[in-house]
N, C-alpha and C positions, 0 to 999 in steps of 0.2 A: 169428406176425406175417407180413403178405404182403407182397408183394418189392415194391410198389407201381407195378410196372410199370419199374422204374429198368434193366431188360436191353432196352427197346425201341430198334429201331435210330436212329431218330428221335434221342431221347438222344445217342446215342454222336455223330449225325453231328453235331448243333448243339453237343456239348462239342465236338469238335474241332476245327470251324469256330471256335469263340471261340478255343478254346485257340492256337492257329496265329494269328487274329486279334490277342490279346494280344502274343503273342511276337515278331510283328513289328514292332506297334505299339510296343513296348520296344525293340527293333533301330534303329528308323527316328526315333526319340524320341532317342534316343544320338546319333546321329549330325548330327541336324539342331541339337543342344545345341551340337555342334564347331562347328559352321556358323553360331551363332548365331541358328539360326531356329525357328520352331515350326512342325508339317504344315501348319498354315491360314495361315502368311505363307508357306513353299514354295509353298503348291497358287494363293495369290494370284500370286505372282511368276509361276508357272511361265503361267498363264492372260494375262496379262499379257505374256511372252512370247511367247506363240503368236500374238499380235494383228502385223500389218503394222507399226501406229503405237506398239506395245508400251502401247494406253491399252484400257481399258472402265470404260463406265457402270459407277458403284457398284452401280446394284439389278442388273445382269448380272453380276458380278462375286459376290456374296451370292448369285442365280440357280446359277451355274455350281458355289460350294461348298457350297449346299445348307447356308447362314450365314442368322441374320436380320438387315435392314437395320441393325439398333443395333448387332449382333455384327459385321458388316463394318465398319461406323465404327471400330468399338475397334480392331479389327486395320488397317486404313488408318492409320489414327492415330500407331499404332507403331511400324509401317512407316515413316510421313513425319517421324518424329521421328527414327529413324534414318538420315534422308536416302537411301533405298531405294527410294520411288513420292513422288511428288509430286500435289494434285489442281489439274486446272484448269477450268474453269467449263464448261458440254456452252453451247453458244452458241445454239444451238436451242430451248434448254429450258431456263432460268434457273433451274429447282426441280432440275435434276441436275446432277450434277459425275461427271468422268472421273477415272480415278485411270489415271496413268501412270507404270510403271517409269523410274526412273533409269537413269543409266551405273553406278550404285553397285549396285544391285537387280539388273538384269542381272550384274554381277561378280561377284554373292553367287551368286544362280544355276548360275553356270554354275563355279562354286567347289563346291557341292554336289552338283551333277547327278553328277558321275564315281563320286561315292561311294554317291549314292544308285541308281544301275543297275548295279554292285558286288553291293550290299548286296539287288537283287533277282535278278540273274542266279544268287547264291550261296546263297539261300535260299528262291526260289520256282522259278527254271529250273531249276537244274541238280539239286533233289529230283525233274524227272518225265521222262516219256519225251517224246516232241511229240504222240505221240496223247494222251498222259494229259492233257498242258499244256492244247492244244486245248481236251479235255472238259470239263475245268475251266471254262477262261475261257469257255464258252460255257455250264458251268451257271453260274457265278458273272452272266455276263448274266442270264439269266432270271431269277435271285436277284432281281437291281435292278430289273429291267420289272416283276416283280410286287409290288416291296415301293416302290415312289417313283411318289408319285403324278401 
């Protein structure tokens, strides 16, 4: 029987990459459960924070997490049902609406953030050297430039 190729390094790097990808993803999944929130209402809020007015367009907001426009709806949704973001009408353009964080949504936030830069400082920083970290983060770019169109 032949090995089917299953020793090539290729193999090894993209189990690894999942497997480390998983295991975060189960770290960060925990954690955001305490928080009451899921990655894609975090990574909304957090986007929504970085904004001056803490508001963006829905299809930028879907844009930014690489969501479809229905899948943003759901997730806005849930959010505004929790009283978290609110939408208000983009005045310019009667077919769009802005979705903006709350004072509630901000407080979740930044109720999470401590735990969530914890949770990477202890399981992606402090596993590497700064050249190593560096390496990384600068192949994991290239990752994205070549895989998002």
């Amino acid at each position: 029987m032949t090995k089917l190729g299953l020793t090539d390094d290729r193999l090894t790097t993209m189990n690894l990459l999942s497997e480390a990808y998983h295991g975060l993803s189960c770290l960060v999944t925990e954690l955001f459960d305490r928080h009451e929130l899921t990655a894609i209402e975090f990574d909304v809020l957090r986007h929504l924070a970085g904004e001056a007015d803490h508001r963006l367009r829905m299809s930028d907001l879907a844009a930014l997490t690489r969501f479809s426009q229905s899948g943003m709806t759901r997730v806005v949704d849930r959010l505004q049902q929790r009283g978290l973001v609110q939408r208000e009408a983009c005045g310019d353009d009667r077919r769009s609406w802005y979705t903006v964080a709350t004072g509630a949504g901000l407080d979740r936030l930044r109720a999470a953030l401590p735990d969530y830069l914890d949770l990477i400082q202890r399981f992606v920083v402090d596993q590497a050297s700064f050249d190593q970290l560096q390496a990384t983060v600068a192949t994991l770019r290239a990752i994205r430039t070549a895989t998002v169109a």
